[in-house]
C-alpha positions as CSV (number, residue, x, y, z in Angstrom):
1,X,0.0,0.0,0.0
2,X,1.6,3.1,-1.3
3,X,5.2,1.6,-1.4
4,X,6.5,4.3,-3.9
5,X,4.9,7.0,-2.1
6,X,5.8,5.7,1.1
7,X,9.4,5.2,-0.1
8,X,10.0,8.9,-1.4
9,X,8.3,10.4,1.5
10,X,10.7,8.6,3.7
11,X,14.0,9.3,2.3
12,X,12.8,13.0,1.6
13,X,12.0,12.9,5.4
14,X,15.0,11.0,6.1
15,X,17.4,13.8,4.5
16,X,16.0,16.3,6.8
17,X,17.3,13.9,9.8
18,X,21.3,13.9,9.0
19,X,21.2,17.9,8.8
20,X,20.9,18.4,12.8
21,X,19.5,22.0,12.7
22,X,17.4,22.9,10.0
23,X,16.6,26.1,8.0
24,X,14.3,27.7,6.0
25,X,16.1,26.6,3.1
26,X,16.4,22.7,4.0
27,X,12.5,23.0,4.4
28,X,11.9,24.1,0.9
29,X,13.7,21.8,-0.5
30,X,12.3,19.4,1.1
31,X,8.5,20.6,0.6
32,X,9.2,20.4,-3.4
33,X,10.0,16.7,-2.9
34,X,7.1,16.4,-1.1
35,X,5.1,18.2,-4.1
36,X,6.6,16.0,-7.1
37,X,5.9,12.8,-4.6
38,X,2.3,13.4,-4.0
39,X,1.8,14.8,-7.2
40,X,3.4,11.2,-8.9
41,X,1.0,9.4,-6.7
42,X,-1.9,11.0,-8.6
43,X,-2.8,13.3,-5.6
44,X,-5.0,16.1,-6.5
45,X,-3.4,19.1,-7.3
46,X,-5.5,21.5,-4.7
47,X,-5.1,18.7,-2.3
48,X,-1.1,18.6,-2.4
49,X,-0.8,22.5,-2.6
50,X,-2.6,23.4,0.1
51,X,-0.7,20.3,1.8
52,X,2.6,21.5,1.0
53,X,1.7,25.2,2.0
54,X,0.3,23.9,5.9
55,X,3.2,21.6,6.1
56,X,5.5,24.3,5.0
57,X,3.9,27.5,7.4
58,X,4.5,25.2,10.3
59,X,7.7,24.0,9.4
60,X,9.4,27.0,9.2
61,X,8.1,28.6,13.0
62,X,11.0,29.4,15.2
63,X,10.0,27.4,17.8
64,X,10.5,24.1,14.9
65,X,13.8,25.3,13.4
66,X,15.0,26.2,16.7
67,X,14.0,22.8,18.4
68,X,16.7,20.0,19.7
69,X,15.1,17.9,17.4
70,X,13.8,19.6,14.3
71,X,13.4,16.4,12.1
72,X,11.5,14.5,14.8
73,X,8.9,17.9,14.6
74,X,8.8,18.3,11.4
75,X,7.4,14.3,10.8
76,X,5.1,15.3,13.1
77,X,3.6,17.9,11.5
78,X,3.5,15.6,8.1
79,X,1.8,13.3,10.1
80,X,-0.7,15.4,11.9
81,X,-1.3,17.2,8.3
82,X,-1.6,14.0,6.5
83,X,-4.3,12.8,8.8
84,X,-6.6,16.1,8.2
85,X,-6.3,15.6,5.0
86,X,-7.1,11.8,5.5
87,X,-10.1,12.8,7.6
88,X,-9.1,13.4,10.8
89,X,-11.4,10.4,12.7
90,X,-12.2,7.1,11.7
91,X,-15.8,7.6,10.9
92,X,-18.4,4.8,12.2
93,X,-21.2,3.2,10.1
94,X,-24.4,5.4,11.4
95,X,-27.0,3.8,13.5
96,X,-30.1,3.5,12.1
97,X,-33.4,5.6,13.9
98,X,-35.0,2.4,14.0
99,X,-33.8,-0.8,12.8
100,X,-33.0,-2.7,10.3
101,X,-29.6,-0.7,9.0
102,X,-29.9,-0.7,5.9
103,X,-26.6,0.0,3.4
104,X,-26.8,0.4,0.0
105,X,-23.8,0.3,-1.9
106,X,-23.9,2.1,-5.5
107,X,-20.5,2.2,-8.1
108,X,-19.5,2.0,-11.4
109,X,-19.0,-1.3,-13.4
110,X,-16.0,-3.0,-12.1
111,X,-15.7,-0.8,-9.3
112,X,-16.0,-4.1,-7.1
113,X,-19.6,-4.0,-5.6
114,X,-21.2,-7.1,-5.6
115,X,-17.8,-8.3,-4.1
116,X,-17.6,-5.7,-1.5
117,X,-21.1,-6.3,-0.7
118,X,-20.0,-9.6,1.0
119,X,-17.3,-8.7,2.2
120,X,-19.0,-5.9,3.8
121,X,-21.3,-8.6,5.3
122,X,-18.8,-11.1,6.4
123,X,-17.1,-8.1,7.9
124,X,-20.3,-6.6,10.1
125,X,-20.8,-10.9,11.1
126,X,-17.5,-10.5,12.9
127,X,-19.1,-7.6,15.1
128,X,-22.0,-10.0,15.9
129,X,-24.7,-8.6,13.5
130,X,-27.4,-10.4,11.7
131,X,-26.8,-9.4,8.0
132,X,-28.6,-10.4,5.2
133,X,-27.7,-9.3,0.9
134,X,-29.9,-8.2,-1.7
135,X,-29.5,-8.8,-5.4
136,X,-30.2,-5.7,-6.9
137,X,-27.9,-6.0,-10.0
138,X,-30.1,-7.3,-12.8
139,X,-28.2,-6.5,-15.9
140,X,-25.2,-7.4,-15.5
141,X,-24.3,-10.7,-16.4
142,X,-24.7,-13.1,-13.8
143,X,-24.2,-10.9,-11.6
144,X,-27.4,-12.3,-8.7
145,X,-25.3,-15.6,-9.2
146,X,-21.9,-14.3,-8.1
147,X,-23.9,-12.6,-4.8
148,X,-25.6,-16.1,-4.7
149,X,-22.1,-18.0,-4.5
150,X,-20.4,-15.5,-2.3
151,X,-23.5,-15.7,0.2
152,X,-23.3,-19.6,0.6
153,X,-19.5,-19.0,0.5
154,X,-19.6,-17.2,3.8
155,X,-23.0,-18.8,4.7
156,X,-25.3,-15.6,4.8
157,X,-28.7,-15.2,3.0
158,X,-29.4,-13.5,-0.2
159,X,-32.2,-12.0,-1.1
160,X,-33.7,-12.2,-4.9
161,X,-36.1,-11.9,-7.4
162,X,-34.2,-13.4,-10.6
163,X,-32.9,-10.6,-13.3
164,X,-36.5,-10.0,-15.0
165,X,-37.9,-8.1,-11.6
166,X,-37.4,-4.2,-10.9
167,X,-34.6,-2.9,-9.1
168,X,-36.4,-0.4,-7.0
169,X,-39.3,-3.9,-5.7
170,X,-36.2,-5.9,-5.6
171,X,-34.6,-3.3,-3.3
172,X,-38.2,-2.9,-1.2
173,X,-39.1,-6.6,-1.2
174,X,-35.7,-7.4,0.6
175,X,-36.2,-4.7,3.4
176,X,-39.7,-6.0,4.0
177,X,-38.1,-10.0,4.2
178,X,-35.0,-8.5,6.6
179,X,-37.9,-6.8,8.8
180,X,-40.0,-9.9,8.7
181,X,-37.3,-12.0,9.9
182,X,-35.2,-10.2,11.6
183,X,-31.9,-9.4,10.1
184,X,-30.2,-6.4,10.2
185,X,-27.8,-4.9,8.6
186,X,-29.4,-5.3,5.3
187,X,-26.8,-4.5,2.2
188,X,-28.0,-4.2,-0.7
189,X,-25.9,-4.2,-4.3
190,X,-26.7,-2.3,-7.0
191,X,-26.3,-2.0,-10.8
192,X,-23.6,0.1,-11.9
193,X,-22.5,1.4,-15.3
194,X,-19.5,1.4,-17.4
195,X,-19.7,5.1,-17.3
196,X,-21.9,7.6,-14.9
197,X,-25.3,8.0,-17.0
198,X,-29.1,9.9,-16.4
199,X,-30.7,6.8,-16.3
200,X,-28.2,4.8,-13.8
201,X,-28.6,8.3,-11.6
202,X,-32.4,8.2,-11.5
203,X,-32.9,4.5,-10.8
204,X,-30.4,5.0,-8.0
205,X,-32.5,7.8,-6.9
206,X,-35.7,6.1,-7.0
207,X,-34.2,3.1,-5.2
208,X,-32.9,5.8,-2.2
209,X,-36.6,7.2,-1.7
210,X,-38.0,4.0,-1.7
211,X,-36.0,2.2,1.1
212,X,-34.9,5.7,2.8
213,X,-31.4,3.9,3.4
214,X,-28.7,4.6,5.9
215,X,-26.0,4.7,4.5
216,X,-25.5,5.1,0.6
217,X,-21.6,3.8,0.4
218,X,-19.9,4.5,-2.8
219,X,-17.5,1.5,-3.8
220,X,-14.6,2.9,-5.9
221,X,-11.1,1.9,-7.6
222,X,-8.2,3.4,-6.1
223,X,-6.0,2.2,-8.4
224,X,-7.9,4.7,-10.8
225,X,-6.9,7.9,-9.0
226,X,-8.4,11.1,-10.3
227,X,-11.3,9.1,-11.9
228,X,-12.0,7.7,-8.9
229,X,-12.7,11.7,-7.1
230,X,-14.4,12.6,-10.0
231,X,-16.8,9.5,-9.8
232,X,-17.3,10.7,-6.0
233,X,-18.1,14.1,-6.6
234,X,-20.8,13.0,-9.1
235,X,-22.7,10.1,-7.2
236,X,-22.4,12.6,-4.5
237,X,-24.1,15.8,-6.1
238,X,-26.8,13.1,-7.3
239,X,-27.2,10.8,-4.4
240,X,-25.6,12.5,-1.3
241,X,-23.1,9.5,-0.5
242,X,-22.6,9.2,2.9
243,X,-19.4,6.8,2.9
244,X,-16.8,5.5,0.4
245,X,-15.1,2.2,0.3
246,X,-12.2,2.2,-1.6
247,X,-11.4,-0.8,-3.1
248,X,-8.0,-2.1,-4.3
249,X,-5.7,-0.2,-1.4
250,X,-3.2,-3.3,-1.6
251,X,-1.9,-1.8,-5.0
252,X,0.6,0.9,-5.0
253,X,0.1,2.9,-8.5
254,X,-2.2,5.8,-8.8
255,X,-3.1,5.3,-5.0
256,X,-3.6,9.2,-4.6
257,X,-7.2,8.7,-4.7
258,X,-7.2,8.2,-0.7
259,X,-5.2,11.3,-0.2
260,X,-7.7,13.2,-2.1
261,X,-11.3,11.8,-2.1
262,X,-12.1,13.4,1.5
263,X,-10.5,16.4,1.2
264,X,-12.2,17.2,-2.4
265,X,-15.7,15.9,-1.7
266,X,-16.0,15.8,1.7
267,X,-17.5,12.3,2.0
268,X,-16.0,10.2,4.8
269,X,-13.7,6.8,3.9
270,X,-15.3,4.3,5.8
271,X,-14.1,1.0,4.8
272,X,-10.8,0.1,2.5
273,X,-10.4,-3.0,0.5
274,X,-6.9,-4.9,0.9
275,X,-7.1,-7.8,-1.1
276,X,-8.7,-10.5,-2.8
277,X,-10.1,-12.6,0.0
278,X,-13.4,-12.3,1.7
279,X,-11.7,-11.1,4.9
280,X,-9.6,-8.4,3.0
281,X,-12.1,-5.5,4.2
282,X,-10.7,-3.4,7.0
283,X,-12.2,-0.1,9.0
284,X,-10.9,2.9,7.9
285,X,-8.7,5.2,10.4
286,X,-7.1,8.2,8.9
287,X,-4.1,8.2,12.0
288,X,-3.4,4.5,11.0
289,X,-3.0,4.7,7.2
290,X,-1.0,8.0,7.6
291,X,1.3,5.9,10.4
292,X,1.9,3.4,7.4
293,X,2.5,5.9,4.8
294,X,5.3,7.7,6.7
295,X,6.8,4.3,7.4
296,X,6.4,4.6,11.3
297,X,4.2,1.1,11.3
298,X,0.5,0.7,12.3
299,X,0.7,-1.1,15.6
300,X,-3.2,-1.2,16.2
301,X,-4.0,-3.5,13.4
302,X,-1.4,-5.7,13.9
303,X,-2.8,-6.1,17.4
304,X,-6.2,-6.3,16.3
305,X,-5.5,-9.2,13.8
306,X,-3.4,-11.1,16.0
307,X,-6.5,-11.0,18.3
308,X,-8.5,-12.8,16.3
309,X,-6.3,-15.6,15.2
310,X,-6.0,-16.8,18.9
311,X,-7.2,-16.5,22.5
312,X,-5.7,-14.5,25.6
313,X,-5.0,-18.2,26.9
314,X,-3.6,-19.0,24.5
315,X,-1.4,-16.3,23.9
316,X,-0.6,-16.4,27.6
317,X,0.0,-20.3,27.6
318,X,3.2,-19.9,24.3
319,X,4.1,-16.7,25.8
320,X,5.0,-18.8,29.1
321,X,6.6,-21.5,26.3
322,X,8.5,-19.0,24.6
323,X,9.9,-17.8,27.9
324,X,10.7,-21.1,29.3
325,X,12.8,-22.6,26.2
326,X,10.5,-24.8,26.1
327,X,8.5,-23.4,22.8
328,X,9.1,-26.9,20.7
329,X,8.6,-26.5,16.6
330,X,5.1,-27.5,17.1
331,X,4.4,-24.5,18.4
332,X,6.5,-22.8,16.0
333,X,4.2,-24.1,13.3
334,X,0.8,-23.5,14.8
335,X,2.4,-19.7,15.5
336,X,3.6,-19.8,11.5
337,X,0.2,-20.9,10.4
338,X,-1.4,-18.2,12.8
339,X,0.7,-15.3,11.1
340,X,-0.3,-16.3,7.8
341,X,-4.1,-16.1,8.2
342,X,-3.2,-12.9,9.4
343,X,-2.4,-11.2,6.0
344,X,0.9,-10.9,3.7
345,X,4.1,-11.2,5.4
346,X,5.5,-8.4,3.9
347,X,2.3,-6.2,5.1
348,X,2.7,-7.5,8.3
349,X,6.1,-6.7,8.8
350,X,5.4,-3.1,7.6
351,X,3.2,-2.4,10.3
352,X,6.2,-2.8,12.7
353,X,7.3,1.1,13.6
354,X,10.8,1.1,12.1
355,X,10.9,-1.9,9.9
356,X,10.0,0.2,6.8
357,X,13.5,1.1,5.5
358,X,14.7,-2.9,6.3
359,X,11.9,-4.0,4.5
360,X,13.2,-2.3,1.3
361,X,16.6,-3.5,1.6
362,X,15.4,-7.4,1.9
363,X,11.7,-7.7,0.4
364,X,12.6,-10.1,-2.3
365,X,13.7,-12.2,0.3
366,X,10.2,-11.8,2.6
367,X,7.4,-13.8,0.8
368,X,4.9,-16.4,1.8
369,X,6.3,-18.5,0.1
370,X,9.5,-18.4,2.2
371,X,7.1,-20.0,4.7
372,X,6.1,-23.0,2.8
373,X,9.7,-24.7,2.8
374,X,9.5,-24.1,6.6
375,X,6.1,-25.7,7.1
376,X,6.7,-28.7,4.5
377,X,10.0,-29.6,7.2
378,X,8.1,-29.7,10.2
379,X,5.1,-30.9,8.8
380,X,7.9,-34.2,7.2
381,X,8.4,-34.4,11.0
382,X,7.0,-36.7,13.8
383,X,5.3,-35.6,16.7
384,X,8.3,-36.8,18.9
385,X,10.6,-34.9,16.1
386,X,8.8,-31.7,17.0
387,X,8.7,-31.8,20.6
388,X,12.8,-33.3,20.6
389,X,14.5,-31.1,17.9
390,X,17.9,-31.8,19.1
391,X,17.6,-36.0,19.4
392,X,17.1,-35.3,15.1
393,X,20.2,-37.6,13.9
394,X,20.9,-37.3,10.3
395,X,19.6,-39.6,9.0
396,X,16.1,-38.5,10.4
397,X,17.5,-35.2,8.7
398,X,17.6,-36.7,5.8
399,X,14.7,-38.5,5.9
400,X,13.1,-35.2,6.7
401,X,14.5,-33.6,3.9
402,X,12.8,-36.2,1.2
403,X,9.9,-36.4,2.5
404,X,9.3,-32.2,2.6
405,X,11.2,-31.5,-0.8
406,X,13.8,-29.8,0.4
407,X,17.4,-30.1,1.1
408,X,18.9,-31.6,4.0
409,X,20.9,-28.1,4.0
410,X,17.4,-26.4,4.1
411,X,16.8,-28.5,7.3
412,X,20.2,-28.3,8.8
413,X,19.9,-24.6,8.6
414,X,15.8,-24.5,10.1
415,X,17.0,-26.7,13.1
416,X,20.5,-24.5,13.6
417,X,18.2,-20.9,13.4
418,X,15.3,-22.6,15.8
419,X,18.2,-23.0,18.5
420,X,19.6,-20.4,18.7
421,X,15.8,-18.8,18.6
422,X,15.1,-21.2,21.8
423,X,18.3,-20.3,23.6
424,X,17.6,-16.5,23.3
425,X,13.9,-17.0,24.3
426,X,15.4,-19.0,27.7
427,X,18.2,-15.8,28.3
428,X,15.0,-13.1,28.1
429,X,12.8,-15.8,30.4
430,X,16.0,-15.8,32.9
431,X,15.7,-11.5,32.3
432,X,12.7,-11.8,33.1
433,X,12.1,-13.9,36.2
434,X,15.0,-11.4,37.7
435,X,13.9,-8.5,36.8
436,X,16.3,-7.5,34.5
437,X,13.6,-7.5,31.5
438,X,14.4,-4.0,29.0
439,X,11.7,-1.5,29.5
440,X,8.9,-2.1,27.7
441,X,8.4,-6.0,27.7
442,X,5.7,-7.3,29.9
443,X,6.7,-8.9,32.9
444,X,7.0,-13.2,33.1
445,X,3.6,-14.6,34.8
């Protein structure tokens, strides 16, 4: 997400921090880096001048150029100025005066609604809602059947009335169904157009004053930059969006559509896409992205998916393990496997406050499928194999070795790394039960 932005932003930044004290000059220079960065991104051009020019008026107070540490102010202010322009506040779904919620999600062709519409669903499930889709989209091409297939895939109902049925009694019909039984949200996808058109505006209309929705969320590309403001500001003088979901947020060209859609139109991001998978959906919070953006990592998240992969037990219970030396390559594996459901391992890694510039200097290495050598090892292993990695003789090594597809090197080098892994986890649990821990790391229970 925004590598090449990210990357120039950081070693403009990063200049700034081998000067010491900085002047008026060093600023501008660095402010017209800043310009061509944002500007290469596909930011809009209002957007990134009056960006620059904040950035800038701060920047250059006596109080900044004055300061012990000039650089460390100055990537505050880009990150406080980033985040106005981002939205300030992560912006909630609204609440409904009575129930059901109902969410109707309008686009272009392509734009990925039918797709987000699950998603979307799948997403509010996690929160403990009731949700239920509608099949609003009757002329494109199989389009009831994808919603159909995604709804069994994540086992939540959809709502129909085939393709030969009106768009604005489909839309009524499913509200009235989600009352009669009970579910709420109700999300409903909608026909969209390879191009904005009259007659896609008014049956959008007429769908809106029928069902009275919620929220009317725009789903738009990204990756499409400029077209994708200019789509917003029209659905919005027709419709009066009230949210965006910006799809496609895991690419990295053109992605100056996020840095510009709030601040031109004034509709709140709500929700970004990061990915192919049903679970690729995540809540949108302006602080966060602009965290990521300035390569200074996105802590929350990270928590919040490692959350959902296991329990506080169980986190307590290999946390204990890990401390111990006892943490055997069963747990290893169960923890690799874990990580994985969490998201990319490059992604992941990024999120770590100060791993950005690293990440640069070995991503080829850092892929998921550096993982599957690892698994195929200790998956060729026996249970007593896992639990006893130092009783492995050779010829086990080697037995290992076939039977995973890899060299015995490959294992050789797994079993050598996981040791010295162990024998540093046992030096920080002998820290720890003395109270020698570094500050920071939570105390041994």
């Amino acid at each position: 997400m925004f590598e090449s932005l990210s990357d120039r932003l950081q070693d403009t930044l990063g200049k700034l921090a081998r000067k010491g004290q900085l002047t008026e000059k060093d600023v501008d220079e660095a402010m017209k880096e800043v310009r061509r960065a944002l500007l290469e991104a596909d930011v809009n051009f209002r957007v990134v001048k009056d960006f620059v020019a904040k950035v800038r008026e701060r920047a250059i107070g006596q109080d900044v150029l004055k300061s012990l540490s000039p650089y460390q102010t100055v990537i505050g202010i880009v990150n406080e100025e980033l985040i106005a322009v981002l939205g300030a506040e992560r912006e909630p779904l609204r609440a409904p005066d009575r129930p059901p919620q109902v969410i109707m999600l309008v686009g272009l062709q392509g734009s990925g609604k039918t797709t987000h519409a699950a998603k979307l669903a799948a997403h509010l499930r996690k929160e403990g809602r009731n949700p239920i889709l509608v099949a609003g989209d009757v002329y494109r091409p199989a389009a009831v059947n994808q919603l159909q297939t995604l709804g069994k895939q994540i086992n939540i109902p959809v709502f129909d009335e085939g393709i030969q049925a009106n768009p604005v009694d489909i839309a009524a019909h499913g509200l009235q169904h989600a009352r009669e039984r009970g579910f709420n949200p109700v999300i409903i996808d909608t026909a969209g157009r390879l191009q904005v058109d009259e007659r896609m505006m008014q049956e959008l209309v007429n769908v809106k004053a029928k069902i009275a929705p919620t929220e009317i969320l725009l789903v738009a590309d990204a990756m499409t930059g400029q077209e994708a403001v200019g789509v917003a500001e029209e659905f919005h003088r027709q419709l009066g969006v009230t949210g965006l979901i910006l799809t496609k947020m895991d690419g990295d060209a053109r992605g100056g559509a996020a840095l510009s859609i709030r601040a031109v139109t004034g509709v709140p991001i709500k929700f970004i896409g990061t990915g192919e998978k049903i679970d690729a959906l995540e809540a949108f919070y302006p602080d966060r992205l602009a965290t990521r953006i300035l390569g200074m990592g996105d802590v929350q998240t990270l928590m919040e998916r490692a959350k959902e992969q296991t329990s506080e037990a169980e986190a307590e219970r290999v946390s204990k393990r890990m401390m111990k030396g006892s943490f055997d390559l069963g747990d290893f594996l169960d923890q690799l496997q874990k990580i994985k459901k969490m998201g990319p391992i490059g992604d992941l890694l990024g999120m770590i406050p100060g791993m950005g510039n690293q990440l640069r200097q070995v991503k080829d290495q850092i892929s998921d499928d550096a993982t599957k050598s690892i698994e195929a090892i200790i998956q060729s292993m026996t249970p007593y194999e896992r639990r006893h990695p130092d009783m492995i003789s050779s010829s086990r090594r080697r037995r290992i070795a076939r039977g995973s597809g890899c060299t015995t090197a490959e294992v050789n080098q797994l079993l050598s790394q996981f040791k010295e892994m162990r024998k540093m986890m046992g030096q920080m649990g002998n820290m720890a039960k003395k109270g020698r821990m570094p500050k920071g790391f939570p105390p041994l229970r």
